[in-house]
N, C-alpha and C positions, 0 to 999 in steps of 0.2 A: 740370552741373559748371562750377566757375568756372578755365576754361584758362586765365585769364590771370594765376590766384595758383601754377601749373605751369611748371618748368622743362623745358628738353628731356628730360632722364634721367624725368624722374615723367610727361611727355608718353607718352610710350613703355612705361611702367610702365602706365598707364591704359589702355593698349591692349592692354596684353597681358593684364588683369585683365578685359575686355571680351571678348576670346576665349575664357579661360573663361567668364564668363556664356554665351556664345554656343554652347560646346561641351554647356552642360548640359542631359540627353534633359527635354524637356517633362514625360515619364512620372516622373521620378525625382520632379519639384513636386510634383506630384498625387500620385505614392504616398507621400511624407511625411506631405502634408497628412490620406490617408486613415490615417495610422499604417503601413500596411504596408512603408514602410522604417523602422524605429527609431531608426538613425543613419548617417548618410549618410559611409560609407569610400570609398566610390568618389567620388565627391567632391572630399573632402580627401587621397585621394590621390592624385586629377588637380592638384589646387592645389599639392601640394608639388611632384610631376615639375615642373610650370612655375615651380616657385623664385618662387611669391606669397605665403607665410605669412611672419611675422614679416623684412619687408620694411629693419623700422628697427634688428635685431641685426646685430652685427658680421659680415662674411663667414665668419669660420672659423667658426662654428657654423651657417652655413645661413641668414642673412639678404642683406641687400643693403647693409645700412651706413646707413639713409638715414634720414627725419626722422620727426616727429609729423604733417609736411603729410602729405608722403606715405602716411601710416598712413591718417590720416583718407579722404584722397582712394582708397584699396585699399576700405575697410570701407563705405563711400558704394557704391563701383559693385560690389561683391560682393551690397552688401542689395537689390537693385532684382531677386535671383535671389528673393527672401521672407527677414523676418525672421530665422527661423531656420538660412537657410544662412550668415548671417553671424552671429548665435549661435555658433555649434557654429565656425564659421573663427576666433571673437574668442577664445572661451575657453583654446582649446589655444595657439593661436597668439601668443597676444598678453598673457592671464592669466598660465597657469601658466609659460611662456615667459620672460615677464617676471622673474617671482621668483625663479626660477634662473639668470637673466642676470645681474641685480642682486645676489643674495644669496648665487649657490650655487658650487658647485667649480667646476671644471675638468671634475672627475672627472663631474659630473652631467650637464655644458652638452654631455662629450662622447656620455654614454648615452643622455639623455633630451631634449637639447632638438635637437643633430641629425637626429635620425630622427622628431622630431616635425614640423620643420620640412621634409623630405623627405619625409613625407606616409608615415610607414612605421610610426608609432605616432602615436598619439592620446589626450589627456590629459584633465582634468577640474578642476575647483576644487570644493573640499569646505567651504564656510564654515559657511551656512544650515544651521539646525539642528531638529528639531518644537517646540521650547519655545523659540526665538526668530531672528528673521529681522535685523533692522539691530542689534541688539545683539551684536558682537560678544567683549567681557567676559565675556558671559553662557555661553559655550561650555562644554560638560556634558562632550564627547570628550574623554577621559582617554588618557596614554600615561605607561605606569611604565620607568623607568629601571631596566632588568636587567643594567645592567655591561656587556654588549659590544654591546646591541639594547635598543630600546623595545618593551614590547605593549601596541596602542593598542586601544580601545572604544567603542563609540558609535556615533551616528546621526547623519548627513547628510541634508537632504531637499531638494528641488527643483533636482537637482544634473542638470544641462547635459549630459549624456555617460555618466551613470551604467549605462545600456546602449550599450556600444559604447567607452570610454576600456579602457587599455591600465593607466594610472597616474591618481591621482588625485594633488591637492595640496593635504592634511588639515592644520585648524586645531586641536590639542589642549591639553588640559592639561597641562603636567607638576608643576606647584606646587599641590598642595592646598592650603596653608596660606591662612585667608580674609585676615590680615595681609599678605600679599606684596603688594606693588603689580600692580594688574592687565598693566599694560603688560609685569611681566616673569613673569609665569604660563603666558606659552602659546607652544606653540613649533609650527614649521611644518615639516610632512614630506613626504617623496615617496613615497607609498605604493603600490608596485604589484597588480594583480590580482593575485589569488590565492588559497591557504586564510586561511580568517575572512571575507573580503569577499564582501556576497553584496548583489544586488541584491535588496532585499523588497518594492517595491512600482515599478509604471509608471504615473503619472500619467494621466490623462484629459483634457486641455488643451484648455481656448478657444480655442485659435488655436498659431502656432509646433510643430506636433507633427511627429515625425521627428527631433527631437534625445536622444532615450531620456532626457527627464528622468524623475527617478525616486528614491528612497530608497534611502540606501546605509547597511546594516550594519555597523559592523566590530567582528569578536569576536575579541576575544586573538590579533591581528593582530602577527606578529614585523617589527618595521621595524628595519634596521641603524642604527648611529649614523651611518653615514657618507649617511644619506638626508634626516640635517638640515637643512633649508633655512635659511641664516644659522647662527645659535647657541640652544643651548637656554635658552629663556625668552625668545628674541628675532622671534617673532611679530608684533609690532604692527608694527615698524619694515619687515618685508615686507608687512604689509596696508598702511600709510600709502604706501608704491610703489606698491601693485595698485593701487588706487584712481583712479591716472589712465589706464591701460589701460582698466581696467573701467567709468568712467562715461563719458571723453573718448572712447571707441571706441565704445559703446552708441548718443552720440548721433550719432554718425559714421554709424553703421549705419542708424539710424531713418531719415536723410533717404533713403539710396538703397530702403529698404523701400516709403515712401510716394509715391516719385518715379510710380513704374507707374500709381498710382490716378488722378493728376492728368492722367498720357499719357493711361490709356485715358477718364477723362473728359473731357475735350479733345477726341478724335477725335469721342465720342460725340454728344457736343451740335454738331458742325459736323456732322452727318448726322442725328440724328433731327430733325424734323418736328413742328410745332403750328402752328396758326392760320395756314397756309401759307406758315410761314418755319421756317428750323433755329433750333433755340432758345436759339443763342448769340446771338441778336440780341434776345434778351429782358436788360434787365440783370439780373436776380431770380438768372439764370443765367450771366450771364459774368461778374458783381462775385463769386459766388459762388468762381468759376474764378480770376481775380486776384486773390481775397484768398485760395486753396493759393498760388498761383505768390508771390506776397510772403512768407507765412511759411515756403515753401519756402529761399528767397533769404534772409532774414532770418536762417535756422537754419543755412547756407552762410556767412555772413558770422559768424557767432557762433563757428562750427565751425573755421574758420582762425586768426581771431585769437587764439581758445585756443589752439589747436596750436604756434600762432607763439613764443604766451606762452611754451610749456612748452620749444621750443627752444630757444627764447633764454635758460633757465636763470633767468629772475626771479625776484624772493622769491616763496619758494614757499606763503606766508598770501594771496598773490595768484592763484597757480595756483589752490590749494584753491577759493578763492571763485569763480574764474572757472569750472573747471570743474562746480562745483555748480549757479552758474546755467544753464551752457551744457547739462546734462543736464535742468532740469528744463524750460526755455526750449524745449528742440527735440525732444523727445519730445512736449511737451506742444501744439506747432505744425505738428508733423508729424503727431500723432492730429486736430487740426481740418482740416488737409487734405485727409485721407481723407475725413473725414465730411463735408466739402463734395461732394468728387468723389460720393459714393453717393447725396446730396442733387441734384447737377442730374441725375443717370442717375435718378431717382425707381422705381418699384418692382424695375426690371431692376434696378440698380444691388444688389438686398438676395436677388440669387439667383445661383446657380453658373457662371448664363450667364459672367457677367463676374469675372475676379479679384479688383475693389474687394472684396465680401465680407469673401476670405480676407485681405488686407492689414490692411482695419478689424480683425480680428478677431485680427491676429497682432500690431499696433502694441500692440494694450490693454496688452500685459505690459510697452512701454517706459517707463513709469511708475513702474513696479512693480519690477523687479529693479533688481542692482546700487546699493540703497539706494534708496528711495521716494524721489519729490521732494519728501514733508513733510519728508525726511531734510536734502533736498539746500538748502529751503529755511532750515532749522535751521544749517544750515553760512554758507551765503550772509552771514542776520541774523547771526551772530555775528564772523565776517571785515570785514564792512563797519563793524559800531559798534565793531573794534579799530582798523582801518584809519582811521578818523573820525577816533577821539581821538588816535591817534598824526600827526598830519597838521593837525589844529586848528588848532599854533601857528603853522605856516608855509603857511597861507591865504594867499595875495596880498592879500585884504581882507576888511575883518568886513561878511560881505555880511547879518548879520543886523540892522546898523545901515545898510544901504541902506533904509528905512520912513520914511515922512514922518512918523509920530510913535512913530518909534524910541526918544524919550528919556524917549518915557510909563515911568517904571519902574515908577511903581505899578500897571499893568495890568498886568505880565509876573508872571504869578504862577503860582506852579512847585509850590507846598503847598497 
């Protein structure tokens, strides 16, 4: 952790985020890992009694009032419990959290994000769908306007909580027509358990298991009007919000997931033995070990100044960019970290002796959700060649005539 981008109030917040880590039984890790807890309420409702979930909402609704550092600096030391205990803390907490802070009533913030935040219900995000995952347009879940309530349809899949949330927060149709502009086709609800919702399938996962992800039904599902998140047909405008909970948190979470692999690599190599020395004193094996501890640090440094970004309110075609690199930058440096650590532990390092394993094995998915980094690099290239040409003309200098034979024009040839 970088204490010195910490004020006193987030000093004390990080310790107190440290006591739970510390509070949680060993057995709870390993029963996730082996599936036989599904979703971890005991958990999340020790996090809530301790007033640690959505740290950056206003007090009257059960936060603390405080920043995006903050946030990041909560979701960092929560992931170093494994991947998925800060999954399953980001989603409710911080997702569904989000869009009813930003977008929803009064009426909602007092039912559903309260008692979420006190650790007394538990939520879920419903986007991902069987027939498409980053395409969000593409959304099949129908919900028909019956004059006092919606009944919504459809499938959800790889949904975070889908055994074990209380409420979901479903992306559906209400505009059939193919004419409508997409942007205003889909509207966002609050859907709670109940008749229609059925969980129909539990995943079998690589790694991250004990968040009950899983497949969610919903059949002729009656949702009130007053469980609209924002306005009907106004969906995009809460997923373009989610968006930095959901990737700016993800990578937040990555680095304290892979922090453990590089402690217990670290300790290991200053105690195992070859050639009658510990085999940190081989460099094969300690360059190995300082190049996790740099993209560890690197992914630390990326992780703040986004957050700082997003504080600070700046244009937000600059957030976008930044946060799309800073997800795919620190997932993607935080999985070569681990694979180093499993790399100096050599065979121990690929057996249950040691946690590296389960870490390797639980990072794989930060890639992969909350929009892939081919996604994230698609957003990056298109923010930056806007950002170029808006910027071009108030260059300090044409550093493309810095060339000693700059005035060749007939070589510069572009057809």
């Amino acid at each position: 952790m970088f204490d010195f981008l910490l004020n006193e109030e987030q000093i004390e917040l990080r310790d107190q985020v440290r006591e739970l880590v510390a509070w949680v039984p060993r057995e709870m890790i390993l029963a996730m890992d082996r599936d036989e807890i599904t979703f971890p309420k005991e958990f999340l409702a020790e996090a809530g009694k301790r007033n640690l979930m959505g740290c950056r909402y206003p007090k009257e609704w059960g936060g603390r009032g405080l920043d995006w550092v903050s946030t990041c600096m909560v979701m960092e030391e929560v992931g170093v419990l494994g991947y998925i205990f800060a999954c399953v803390f980001g989603v409710g907490a911080e997702l569904v959290c989000d869009a009813i802070i930003q977008h929803g009533t009064d009426q909602q913030k007092e039912r559903y994000v309260k008692p979420l935040l006190a650790g007394e219900m538990f939520a879920a995000e419903c986007l991902t769908e069987p027939r498409g995952g980053s395409d969000f347009f593409g959304t099949t879940t129908v919900a028909e306007d019956k004059g006092s309530h919606f009944v919504l349809s459809g499938q959800k899949r790889f949904i975070v909580g889908a055994e074990g949330a209380d409420y979901f927060l479903v992306y559906a149709r209400t505009d059939s027509d193919p004419k409508t502009d997409p942007r205003k086709a889909l509207t966002c609800f609050i859907v709670d358990r109940g008749p229609g919702v059925e969980v129909a399938y539990l995943y079998g996962l690589m790694g991250c298991r004990g968040g009950g992800a899983g497949r969610l039904v919903f059949k002729d599902v009656k949702v009130p009007k007053q469980n609209v998140v924002g306005s009907v047909g106004g969906a995009y405008a809460v997923f373009n919000t989610m968006m930095v909970p959901e990737r700016l948190g993800t990578a937040a979470m990555t680095i304290g997931a892979a922090k453990p692999a590089l402690d217990v690599a670290t300790g290991y190599t200053t105690r195992r033995k070859a050639f009658g020395q510990t085999i940190n004193q081989f460099q094969g094996v300690s360059f190995q070990v300082a190049e996790a501890a740099m993209l560890l640090d690197a992914s630390r440094s990326m992780i703040y100044a986004t957050a700082r970004a997003v504080d600070s309110g700046t244009d937000t075609a600059l957030t976008r960019r930044l946060i799309s690199q800073t997800k795919k930058f620190v997932t993607e440096s935080c999985q070569k970290a681990a694979n180093h650590a499993m790399q100096v532990m050599g065979g121990i390092g690929y057996t249950s002796i040691f946690p590296v394993e389960r870490i390797v094995r639980d990072l794989r998915l930060a890639s992969i959700w909350t929009g892939t980094n081919e996604v994230m690099n698609l957003i990056a290239g298109h923010e930056w060649y806007r950002a170029y040409h808006a910027a071009k003309d108030s260059a300090p200098r044409d550093f493309e005539a810095d060339a000693e034979a700059a005035g060749q024009d007939e070589e510069k040839i572009y057809e």
